[in-house]
C-alpha positions as CSV (number, residue, x, y, z in Angstrom):
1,X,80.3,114.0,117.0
2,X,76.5,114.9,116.2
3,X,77.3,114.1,112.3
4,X,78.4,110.8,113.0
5,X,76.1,109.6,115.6
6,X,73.4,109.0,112.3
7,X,76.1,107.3,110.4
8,X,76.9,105.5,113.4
9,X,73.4,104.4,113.8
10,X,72.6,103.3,110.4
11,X,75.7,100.8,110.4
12,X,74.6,99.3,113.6
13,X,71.0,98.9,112.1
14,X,72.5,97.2,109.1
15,X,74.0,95.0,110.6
16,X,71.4,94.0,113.1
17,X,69.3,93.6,110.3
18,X,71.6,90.6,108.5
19,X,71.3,88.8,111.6
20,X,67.8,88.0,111.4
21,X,65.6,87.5,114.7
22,X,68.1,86.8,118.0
23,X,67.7,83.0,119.5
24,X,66.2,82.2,116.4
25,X,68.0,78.8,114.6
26,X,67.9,77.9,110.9
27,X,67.1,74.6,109.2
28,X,71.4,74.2,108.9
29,X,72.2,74.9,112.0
30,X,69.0,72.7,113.7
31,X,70.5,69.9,111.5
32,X,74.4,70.2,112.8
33,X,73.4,70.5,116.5
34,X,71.0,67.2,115.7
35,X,74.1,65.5,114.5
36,X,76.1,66.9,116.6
37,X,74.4,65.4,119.8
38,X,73.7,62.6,118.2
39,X,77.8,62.0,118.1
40,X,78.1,62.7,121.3
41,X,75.9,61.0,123.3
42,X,78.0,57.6,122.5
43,X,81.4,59.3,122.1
44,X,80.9,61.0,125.4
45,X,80.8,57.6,127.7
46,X,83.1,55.4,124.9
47,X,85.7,58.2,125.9
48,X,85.1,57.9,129.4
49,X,85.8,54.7,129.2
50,X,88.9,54.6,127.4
51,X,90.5,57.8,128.5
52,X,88.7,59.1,131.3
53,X,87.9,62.7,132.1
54,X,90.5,63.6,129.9
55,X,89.1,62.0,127.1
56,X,85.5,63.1,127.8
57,X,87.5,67.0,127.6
58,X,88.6,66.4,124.1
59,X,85.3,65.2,122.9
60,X,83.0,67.9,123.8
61,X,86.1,70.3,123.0
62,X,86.0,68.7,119.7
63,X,82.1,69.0,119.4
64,X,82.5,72.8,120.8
65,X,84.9,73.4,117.7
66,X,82.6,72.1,115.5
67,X,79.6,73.9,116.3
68,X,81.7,77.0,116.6
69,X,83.4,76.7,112.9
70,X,79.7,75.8,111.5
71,X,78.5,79.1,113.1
72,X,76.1,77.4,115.6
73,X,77.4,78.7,118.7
């Protein structure tokens, strides 16, 4: 267990290290949640109108999914 606690240690480091600083946002992903509020600040009430709660659900779901596959969230 002692010989692998080093090992262990290093690989945590490493990755740490790729991550950059925490809380800290790059240019790409400061320009996708830019657009992405500025989609849903008009789709957000257009839903409500249309389909209600339900349909103010799916947008931000939608928006969520987004931001999640771009790596934002």
């Amino acid at each position: 267990m002692e010989r692998l606690e080093p090992l262990i240690e290093a690989k945590i480091d490493e990755r740490l290290g790729k991550r950059g600083a925490p809380g800290k946002l790059d240019q790409r992903q400061v320009g996708a949640l830019a657009i992405t509020l500025g989609l849903a600040i008009p789709l957000t009430p257009v839903a409500g109108g249309i389909a209600g709660l339900t349909g103010i659900a799916v947008v931000w779901a939608a928006i969520l999914f987004i931001l999640w596959r771009l790596r934002v969230l």
